[in-house]
N, CA, C and O atoms as a CHARMM CRD file, in Angstrom:
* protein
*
  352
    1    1 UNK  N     13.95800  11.54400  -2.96100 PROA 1      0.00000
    2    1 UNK  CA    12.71300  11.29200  -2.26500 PROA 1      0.00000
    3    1 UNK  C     11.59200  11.24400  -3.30000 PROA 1      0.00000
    4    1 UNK  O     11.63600  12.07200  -4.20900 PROA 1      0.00000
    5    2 UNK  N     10.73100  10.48600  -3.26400 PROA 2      0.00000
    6    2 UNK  CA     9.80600  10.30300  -4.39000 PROA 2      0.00000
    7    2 UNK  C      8.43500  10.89900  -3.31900 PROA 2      0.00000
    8    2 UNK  O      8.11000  10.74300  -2.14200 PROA 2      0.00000
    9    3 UNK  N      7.91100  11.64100  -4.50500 PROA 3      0.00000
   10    3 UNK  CA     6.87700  12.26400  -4.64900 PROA 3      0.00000
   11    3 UNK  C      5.58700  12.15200  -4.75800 PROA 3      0.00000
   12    3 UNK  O      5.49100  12.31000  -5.97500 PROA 3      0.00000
   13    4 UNK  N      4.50700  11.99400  -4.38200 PROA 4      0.00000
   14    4 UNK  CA     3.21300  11.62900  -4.71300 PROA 4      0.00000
   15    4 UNK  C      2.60200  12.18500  -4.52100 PROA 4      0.00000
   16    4 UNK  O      2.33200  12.79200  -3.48400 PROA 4      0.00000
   17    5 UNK  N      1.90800  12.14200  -6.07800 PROA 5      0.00000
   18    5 UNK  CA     1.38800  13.07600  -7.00600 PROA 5      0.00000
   19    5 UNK  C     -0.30400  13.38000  -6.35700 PROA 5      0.00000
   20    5 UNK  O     -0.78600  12.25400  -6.48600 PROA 5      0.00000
   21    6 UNK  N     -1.26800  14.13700  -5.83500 PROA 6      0.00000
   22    6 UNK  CA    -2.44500  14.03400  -5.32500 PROA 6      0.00000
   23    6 UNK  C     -3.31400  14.84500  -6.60700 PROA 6      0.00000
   24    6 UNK  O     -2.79500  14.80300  -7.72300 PROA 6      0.00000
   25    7 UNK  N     -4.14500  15.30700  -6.50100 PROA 7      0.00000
   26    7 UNK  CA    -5.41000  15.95300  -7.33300 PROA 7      0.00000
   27    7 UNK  C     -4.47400  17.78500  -7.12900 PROA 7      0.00000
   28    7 UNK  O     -4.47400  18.60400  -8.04700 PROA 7      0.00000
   29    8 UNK  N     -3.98200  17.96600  -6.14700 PROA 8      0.00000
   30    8 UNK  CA    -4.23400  19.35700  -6.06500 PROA 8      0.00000
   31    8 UNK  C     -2.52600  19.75300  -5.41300 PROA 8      0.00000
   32    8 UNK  O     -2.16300  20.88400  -5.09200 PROA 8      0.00000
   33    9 UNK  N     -1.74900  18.59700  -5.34900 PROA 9      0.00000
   34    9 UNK  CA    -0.93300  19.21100  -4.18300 PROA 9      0.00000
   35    9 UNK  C      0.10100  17.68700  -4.12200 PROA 9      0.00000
   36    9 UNK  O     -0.39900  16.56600  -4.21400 PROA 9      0.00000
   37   10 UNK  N      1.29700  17.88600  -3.98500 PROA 10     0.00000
   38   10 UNK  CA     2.12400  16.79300  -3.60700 PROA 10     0.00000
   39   10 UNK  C      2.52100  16.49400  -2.41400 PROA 10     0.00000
   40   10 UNK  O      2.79900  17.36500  -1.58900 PROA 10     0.00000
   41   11 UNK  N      2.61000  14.97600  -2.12700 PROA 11     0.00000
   42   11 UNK  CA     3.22300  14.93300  -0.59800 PROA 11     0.00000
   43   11 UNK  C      4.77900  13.89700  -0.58200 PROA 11     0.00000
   44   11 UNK  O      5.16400  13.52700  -1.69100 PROA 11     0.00000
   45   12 UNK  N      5.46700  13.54300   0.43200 PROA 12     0.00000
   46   12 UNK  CA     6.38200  12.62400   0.06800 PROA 12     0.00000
   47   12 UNK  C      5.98500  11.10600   0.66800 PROA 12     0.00000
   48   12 UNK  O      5.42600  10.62400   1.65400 PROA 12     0.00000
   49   13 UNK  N      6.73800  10.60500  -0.76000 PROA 13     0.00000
   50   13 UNK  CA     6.40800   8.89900   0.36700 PROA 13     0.00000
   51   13 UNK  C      6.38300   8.43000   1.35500 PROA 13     0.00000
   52   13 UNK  O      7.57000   8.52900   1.66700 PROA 13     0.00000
   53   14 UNK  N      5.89300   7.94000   2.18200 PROA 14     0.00000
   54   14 UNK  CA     6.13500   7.65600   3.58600 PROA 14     0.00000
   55   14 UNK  C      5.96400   5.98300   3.58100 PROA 14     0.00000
   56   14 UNK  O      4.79300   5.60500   3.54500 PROA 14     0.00000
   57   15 UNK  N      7.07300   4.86100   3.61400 PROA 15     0.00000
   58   15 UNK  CA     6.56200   3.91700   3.97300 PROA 15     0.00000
   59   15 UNK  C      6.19200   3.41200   5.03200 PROA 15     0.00000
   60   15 UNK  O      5.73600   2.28400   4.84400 PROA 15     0.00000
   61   16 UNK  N      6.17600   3.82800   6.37600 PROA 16     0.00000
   62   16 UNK  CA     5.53400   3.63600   7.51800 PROA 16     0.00000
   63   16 UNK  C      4.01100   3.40900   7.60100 PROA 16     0.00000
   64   16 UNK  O      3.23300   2.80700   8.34100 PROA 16     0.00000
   65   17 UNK  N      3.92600   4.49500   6.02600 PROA 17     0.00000
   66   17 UNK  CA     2.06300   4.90700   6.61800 PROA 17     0.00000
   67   17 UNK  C      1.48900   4.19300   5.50200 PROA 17     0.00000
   68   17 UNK  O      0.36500   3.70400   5.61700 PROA 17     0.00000
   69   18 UNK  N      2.26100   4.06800   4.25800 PROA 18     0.00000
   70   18 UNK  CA     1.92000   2.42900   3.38800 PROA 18     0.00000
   71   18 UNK  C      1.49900   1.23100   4.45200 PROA 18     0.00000
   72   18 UNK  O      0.44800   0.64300   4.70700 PROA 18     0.00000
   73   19 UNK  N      2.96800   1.16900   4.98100 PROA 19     0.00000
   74   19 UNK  CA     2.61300   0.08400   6.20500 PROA 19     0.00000
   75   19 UNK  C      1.05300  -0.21300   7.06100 PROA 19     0.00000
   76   19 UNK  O      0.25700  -1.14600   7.16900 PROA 19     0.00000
   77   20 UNK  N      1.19800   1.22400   7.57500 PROA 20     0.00000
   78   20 UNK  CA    -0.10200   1.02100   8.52100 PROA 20     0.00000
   79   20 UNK  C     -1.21800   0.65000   7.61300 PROA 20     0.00000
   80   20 UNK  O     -2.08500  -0.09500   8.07000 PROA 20     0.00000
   81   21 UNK  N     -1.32300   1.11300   6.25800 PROA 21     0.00000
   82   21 UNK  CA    -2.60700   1.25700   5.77800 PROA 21     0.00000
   83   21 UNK  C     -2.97600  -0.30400   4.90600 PROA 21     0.00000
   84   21 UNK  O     -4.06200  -0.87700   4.81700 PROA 21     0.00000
   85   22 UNK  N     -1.32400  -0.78900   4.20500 PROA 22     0.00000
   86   22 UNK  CA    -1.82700  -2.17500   4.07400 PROA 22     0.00000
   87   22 UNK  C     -2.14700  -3.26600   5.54800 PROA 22     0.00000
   88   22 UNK  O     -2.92600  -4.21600   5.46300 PROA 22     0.00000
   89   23 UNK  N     -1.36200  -2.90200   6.90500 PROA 23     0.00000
   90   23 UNK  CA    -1.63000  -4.03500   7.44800 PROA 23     0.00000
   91   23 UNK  C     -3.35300  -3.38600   8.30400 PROA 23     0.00000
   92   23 UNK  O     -4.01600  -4.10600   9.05100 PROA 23     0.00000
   93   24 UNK  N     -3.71700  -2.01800   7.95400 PROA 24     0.00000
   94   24 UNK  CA    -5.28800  -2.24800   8.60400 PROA 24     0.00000
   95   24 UNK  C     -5.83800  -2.60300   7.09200 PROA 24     0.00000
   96   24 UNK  O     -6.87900  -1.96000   6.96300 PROA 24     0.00000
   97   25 UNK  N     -5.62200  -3.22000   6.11100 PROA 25     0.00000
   98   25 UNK  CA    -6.74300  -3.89300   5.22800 PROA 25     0.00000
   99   25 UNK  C     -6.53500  -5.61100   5.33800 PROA 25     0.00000
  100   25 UNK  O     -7.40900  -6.40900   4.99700 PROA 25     0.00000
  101   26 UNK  N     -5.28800  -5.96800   5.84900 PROA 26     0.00000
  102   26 UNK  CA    -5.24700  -7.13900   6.22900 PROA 26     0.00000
  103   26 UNK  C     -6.37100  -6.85400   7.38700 PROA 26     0.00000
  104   26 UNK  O     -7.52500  -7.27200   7.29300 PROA 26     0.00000
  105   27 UNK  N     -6.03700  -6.32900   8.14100 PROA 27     0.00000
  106   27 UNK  CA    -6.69100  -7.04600   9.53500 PROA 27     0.00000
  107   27 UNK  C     -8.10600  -6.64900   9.46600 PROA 27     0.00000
  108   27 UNK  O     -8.73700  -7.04400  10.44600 PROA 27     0.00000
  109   28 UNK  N     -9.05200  -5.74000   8.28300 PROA 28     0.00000
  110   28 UNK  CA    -9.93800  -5.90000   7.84300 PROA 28     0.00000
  111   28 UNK  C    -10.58500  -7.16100   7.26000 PROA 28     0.00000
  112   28 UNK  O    -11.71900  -7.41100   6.85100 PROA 28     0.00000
  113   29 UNK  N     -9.37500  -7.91300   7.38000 PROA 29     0.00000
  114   29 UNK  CA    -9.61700  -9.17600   6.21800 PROA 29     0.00000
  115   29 UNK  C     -9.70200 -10.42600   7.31800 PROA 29     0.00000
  116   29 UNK  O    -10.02500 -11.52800   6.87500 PROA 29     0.00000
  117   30 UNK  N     -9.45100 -10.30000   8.58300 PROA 30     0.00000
  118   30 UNK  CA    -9.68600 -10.43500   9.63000 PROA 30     0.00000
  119   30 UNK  C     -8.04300 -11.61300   9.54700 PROA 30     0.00000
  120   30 UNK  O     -8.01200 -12.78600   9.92100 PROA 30     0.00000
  121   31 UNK  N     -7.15200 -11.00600   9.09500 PROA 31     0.00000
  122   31 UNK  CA    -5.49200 -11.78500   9.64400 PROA 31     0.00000
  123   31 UNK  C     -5.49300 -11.20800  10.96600 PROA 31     0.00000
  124   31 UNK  O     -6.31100 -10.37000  11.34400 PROA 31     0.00000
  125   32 UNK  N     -4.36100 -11.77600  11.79400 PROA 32     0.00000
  126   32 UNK  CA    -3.79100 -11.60200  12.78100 PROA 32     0.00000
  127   32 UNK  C     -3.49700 -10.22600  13.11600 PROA 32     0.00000
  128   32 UNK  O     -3.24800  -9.74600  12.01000 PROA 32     0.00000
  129   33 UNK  N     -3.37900  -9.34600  13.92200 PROA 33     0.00000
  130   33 UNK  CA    -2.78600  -8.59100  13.85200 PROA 33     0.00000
  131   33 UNK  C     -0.97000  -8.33300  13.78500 PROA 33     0.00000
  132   33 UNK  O     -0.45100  -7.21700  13.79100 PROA 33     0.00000
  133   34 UNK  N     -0.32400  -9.45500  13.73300 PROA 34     0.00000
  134   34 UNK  CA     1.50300  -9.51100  13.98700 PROA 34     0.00000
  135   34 UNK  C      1.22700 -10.05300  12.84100 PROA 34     0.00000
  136   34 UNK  O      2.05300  -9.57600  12.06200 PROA 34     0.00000
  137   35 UNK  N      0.14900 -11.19400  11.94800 PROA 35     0.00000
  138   35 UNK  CA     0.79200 -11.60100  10.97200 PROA 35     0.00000
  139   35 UNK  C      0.40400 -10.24400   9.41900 PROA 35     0.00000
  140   35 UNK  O      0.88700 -10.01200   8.31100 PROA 35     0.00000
  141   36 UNK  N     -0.34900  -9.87800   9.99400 PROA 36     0.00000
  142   36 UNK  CA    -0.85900  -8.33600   9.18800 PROA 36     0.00000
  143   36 UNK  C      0.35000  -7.35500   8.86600 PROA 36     0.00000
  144   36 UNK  O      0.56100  -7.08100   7.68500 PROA 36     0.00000
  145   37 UNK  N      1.04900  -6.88300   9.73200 PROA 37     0.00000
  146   37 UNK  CA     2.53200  -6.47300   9.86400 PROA 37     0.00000
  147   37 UNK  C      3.29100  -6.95000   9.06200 PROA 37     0.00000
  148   37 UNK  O      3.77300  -6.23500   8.18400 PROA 37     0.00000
  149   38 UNK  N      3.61600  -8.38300   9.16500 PROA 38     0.00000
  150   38 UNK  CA     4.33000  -9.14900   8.92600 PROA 38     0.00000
  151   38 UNK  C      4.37100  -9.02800   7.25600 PROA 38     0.00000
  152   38 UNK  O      5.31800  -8.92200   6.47700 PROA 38     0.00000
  153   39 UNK  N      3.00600  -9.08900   7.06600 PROA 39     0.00000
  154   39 UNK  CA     2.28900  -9.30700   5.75400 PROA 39     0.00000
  155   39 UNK  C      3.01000  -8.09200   5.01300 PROA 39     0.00000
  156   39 UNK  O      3.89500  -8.16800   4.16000 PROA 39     0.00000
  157   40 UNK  N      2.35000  -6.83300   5.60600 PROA 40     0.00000
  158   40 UNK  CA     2.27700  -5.36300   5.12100 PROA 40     0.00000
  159   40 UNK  C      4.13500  -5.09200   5.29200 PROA 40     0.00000
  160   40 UNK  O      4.41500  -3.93400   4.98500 PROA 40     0.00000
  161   41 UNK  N      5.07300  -5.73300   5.60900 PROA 41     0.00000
  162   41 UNK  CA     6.54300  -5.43300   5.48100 PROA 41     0.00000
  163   41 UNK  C      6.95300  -6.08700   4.49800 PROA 41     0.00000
  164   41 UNK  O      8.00200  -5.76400   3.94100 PROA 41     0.00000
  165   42 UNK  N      6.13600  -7.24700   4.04200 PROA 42     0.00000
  166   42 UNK  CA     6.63500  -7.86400   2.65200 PROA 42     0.00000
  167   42 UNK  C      6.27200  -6.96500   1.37800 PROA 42     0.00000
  168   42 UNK  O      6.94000  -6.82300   0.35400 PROA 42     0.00000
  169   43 UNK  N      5.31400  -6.52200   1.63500 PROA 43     0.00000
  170   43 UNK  CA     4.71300  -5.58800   1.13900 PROA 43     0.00000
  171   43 UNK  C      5.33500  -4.36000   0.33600 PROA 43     0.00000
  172   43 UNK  O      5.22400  -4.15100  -0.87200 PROA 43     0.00000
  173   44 UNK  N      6.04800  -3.56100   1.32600 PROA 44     0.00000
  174   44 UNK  CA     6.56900  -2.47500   1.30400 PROA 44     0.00000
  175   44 UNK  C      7.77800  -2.63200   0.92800 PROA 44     0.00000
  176   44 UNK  O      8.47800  -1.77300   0.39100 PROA 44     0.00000
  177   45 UNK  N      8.19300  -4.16200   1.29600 PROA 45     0.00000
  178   45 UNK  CA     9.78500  -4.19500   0.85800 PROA 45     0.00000
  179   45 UNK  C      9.75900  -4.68300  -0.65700 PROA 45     0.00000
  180   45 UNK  O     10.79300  -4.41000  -1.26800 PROA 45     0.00000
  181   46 UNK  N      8.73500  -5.38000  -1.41300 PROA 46     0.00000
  182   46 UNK  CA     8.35200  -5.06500  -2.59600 PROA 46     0.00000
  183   46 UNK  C      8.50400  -4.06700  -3.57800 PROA 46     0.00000
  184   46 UNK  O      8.90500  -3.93500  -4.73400 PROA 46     0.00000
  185   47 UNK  N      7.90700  -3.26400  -2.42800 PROA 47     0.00000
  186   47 UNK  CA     7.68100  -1.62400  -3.68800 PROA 47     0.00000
  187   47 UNK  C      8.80900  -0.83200  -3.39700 PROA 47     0.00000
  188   47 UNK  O      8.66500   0.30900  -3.83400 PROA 47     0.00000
  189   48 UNK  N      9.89000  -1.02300  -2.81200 PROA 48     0.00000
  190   48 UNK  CA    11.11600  -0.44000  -2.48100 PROA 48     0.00000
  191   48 UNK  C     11.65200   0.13000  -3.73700 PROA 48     0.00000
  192   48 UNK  O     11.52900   1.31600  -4.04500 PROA 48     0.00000
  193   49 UNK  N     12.36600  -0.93900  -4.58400 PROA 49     0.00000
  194   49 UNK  CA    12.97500  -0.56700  -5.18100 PROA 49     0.00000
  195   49 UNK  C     12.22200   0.30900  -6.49500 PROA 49     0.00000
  196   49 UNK  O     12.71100   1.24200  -7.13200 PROA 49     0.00000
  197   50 UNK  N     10.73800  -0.39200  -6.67100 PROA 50     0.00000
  198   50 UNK  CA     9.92500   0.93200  -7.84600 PROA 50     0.00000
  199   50 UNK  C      9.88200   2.71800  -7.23500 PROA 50     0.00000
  200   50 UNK  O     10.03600   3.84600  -7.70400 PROA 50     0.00000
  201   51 UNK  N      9.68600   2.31000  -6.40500 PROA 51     0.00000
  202   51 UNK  CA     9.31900   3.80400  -5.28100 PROA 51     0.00000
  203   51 UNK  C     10.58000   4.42100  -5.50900 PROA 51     0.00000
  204   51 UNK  O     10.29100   5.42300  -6.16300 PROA 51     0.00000
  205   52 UNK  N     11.76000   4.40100  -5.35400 PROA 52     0.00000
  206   52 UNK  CA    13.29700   4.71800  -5.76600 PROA 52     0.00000
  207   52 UNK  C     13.46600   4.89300  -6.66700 PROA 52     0.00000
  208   52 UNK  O     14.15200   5.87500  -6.95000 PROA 52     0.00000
  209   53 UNK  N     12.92200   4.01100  -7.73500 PROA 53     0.00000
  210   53 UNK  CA    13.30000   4.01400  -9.25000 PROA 53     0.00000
  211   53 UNK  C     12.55900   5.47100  -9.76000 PROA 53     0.00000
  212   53 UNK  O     13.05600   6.26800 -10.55700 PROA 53     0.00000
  213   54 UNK  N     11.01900   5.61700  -8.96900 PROA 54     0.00000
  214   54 UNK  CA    10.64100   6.51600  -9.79900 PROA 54     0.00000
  215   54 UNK  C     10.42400   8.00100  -9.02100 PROA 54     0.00000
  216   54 UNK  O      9.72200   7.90700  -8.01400 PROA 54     0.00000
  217   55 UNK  N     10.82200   9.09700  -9.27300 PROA 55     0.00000
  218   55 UNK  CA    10.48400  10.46500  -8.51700 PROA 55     0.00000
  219   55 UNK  C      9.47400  10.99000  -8.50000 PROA 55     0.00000
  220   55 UNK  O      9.42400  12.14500  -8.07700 PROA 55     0.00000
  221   56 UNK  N      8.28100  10.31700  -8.96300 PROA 56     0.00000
  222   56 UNK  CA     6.89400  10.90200  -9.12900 PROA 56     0.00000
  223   56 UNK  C      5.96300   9.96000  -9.05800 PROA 56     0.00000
  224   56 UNK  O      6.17800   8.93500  -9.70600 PROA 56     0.00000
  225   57 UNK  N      5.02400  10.03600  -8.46600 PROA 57     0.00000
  226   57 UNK  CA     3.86400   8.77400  -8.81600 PROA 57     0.00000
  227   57 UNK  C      3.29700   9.09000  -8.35900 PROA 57     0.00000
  228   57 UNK  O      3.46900   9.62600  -7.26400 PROA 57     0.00000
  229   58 UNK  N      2.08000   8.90900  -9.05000 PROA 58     0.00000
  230   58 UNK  CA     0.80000   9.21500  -8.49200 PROA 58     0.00000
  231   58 UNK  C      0.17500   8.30700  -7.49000 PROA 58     0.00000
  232   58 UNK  O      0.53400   7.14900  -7.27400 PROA 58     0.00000
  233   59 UNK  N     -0.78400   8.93600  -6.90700 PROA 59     0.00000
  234   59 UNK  CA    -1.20500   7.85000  -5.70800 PROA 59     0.00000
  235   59 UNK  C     -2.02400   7.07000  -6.14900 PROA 59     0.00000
  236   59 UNK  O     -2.17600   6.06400  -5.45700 PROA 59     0.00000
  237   60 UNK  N     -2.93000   7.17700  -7.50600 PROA 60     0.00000
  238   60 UNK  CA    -3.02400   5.59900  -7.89300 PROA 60     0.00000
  239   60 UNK  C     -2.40200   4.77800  -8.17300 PROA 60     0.00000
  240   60 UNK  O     -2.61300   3.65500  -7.71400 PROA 60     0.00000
  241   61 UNK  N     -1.29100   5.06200  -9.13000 PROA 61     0.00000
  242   61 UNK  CA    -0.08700   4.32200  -9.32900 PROA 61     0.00000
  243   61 UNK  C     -0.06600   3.44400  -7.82700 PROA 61     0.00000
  244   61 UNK  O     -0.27100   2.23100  -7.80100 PROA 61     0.00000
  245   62 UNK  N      0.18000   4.15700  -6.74700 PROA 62     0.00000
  246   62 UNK  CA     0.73000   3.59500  -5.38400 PROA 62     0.00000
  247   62 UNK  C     -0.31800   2.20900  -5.21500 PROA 62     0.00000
  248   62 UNK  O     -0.16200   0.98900  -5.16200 PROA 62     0.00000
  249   63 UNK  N     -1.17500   2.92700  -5.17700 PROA 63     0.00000
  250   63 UNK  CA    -2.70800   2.22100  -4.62900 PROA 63     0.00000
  251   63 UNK  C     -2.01300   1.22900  -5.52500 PROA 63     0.00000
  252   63 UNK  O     -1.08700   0.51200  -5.14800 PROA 63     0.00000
  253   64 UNK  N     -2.59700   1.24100  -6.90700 PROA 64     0.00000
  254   64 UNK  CA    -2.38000  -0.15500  -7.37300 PROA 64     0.00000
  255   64 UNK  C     -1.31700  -1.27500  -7.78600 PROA 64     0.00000
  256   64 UNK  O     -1.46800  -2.48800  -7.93000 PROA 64     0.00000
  257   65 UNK  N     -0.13500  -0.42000  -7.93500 PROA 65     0.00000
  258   65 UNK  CA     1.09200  -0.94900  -7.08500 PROA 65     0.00000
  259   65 UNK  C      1.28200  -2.29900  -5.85700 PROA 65     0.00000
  260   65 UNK  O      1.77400  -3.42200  -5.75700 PROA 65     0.00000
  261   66 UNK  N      0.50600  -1.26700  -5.05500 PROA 66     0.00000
  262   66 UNK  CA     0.57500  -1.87900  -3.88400 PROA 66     0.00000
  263   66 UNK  C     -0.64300  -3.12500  -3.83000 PROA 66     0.00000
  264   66 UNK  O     -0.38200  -4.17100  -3.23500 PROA 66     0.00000
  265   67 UNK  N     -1.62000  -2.98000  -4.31500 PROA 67     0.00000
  266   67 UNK  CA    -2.81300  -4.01500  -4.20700 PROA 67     0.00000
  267   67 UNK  C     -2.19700  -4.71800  -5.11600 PROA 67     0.00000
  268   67 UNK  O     -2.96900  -5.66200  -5.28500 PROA 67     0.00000
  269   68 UNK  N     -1.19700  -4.88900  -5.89600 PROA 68     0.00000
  270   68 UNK  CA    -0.99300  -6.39400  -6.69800 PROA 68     0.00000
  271   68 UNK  C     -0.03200  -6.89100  -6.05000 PROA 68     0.00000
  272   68 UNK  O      0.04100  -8.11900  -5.99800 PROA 68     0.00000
  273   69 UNK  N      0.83300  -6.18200  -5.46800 PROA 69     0.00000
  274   69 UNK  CA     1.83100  -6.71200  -4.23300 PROA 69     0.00000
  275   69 UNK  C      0.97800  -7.49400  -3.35700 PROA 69     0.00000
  276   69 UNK  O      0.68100  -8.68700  -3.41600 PROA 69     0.00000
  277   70 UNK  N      0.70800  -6.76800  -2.69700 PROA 70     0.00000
  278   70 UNK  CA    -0.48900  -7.42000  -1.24400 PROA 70     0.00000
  279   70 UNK  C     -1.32600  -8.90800  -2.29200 PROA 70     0.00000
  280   70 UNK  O     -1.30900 -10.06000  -1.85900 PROA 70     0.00000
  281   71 UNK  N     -1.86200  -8.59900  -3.40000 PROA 71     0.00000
  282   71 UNK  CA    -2.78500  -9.73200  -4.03300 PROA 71     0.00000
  283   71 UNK  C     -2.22700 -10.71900  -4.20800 PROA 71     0.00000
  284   71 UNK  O     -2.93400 -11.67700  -4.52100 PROA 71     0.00000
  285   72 UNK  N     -0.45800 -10.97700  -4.06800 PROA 72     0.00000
  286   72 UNK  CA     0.22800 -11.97400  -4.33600 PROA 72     0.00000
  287   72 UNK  C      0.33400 -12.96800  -2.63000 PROA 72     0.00000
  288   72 UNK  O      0.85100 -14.07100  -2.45200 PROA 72     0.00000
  289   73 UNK  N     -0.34100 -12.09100  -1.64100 PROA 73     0.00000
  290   73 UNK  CA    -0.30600 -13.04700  -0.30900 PROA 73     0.00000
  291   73 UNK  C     -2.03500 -13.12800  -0.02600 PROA 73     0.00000
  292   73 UNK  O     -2.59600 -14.10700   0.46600 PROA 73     0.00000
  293   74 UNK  N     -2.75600 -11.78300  -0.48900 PROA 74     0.00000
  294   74 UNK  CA    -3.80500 -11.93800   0.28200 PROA 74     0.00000
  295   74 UNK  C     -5.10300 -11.58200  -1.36600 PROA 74     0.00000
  296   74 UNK  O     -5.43000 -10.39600  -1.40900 PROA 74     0.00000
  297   75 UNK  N     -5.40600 -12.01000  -1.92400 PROA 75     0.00000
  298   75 UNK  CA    -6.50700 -11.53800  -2.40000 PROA 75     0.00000
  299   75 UNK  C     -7.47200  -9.99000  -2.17900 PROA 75     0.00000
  300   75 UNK  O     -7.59700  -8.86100  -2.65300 PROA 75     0.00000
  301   76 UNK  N     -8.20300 -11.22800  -0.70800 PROA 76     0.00000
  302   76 UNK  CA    -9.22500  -9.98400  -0.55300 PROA 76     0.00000
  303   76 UNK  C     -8.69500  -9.13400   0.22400 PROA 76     0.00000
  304   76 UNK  O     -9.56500  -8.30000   0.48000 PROA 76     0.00000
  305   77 UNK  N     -7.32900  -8.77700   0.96800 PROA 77     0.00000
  306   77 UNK  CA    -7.06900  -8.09700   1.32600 PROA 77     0.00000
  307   77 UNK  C     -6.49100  -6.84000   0.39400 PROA 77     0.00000
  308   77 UNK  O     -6.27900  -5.66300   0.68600 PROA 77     0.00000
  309   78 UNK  N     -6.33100  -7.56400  -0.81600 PROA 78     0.00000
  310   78 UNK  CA    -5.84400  -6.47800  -1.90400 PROA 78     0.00000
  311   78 UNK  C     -6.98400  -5.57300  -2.19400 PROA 78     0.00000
  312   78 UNK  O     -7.16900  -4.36500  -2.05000 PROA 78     0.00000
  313   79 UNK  N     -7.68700  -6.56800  -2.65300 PROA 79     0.00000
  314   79 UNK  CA    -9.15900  -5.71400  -2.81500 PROA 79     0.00000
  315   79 UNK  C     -9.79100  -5.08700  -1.97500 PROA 79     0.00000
  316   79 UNK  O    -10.31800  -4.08900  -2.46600 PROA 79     0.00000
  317   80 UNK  N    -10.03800  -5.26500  -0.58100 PROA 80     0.00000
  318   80 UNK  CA    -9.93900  -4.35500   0.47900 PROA 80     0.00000
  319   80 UNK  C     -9.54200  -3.06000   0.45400 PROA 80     0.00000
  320   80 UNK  O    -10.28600  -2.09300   0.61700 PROA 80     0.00000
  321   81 UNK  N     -8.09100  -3.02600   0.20200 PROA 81     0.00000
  322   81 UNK  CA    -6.81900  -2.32700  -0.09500 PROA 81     0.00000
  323   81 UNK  C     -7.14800  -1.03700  -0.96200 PROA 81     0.00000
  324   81 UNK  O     -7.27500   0.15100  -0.66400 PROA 81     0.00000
  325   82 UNK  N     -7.22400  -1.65400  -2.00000 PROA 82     0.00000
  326   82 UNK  CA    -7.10300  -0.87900  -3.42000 PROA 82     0.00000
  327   82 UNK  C     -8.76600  -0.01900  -3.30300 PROA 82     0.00000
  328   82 UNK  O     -8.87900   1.11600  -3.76700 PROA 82     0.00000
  329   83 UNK  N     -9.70200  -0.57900  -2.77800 PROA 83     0.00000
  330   83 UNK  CA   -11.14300  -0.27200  -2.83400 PROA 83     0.00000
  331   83 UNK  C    -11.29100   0.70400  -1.45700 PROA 83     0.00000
  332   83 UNK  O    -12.39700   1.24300  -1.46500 PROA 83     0.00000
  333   84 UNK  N    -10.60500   1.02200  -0.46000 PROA 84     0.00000
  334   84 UNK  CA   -10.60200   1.26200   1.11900 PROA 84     0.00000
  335   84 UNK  C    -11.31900   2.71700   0.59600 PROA 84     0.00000
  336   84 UNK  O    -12.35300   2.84600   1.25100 PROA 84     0.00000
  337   85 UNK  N    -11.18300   3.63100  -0.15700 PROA 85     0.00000
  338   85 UNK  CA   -11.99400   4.52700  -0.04300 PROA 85     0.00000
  339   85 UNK  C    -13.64800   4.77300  -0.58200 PROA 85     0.00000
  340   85 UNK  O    -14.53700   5.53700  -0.20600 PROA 85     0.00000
  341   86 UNK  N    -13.56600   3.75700  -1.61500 PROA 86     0.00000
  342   86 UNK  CA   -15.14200   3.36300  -2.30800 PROA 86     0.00000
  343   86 UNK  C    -15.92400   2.81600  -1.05500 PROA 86     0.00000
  344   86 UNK  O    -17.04200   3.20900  -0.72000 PROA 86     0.00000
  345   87 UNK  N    -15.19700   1.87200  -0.42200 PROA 87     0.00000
  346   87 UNK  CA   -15.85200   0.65600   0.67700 PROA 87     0.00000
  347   87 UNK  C    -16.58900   1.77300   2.12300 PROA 87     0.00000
  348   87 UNK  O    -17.74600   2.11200   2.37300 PROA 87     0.00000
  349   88 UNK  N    -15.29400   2.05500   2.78700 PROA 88     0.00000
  350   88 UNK  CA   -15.71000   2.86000   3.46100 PROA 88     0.00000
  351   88 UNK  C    -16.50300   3.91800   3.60200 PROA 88     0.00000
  352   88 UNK  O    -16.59000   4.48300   4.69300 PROA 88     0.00000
């Protein structure tokens, strides 16, 4: 089970909640909501095999991981993505 690494405390990967969190920056980006999903499972099935490969990562690692994944379908949804806590 791979690990991610926080400021103070570790939690375990969850790709479900990858899921949710890339397909609400799609649909920030104003996609579909089914094609947002759709989007955010290509997504995740991407980072499969790094997430496995490695037992530790930090959650920037993840973050930006994941925003160059996502940047290969959606741009500004990457940037969305990767930025969701500055933005908000």
């Amino acid at each position: 089970m791979t690990q991610i690494l926080e400021k103070n405390f570790a939690k375990n990967y969850d790709e479900k909640r990858l899921k949710n969190a890339v397909s609400r920056a799609a649909c920030a980006n104003r996609v579909p909501a089914g094609d947002a999903d759709n989007l955010a499972a290509k997504v995740v099935a991407k980072l499969q095999s790094w997430t496995r490969e490695n037992p530790e990562i930090t959650s920037r690692e993840l973050r930006l991981a994941t925003a160059h994944a996502l940047a290969e379908y959606d741009d500004d949804a990457a940037y969305l993505y990767e930025n969701e806590n500055k933005l908000f």
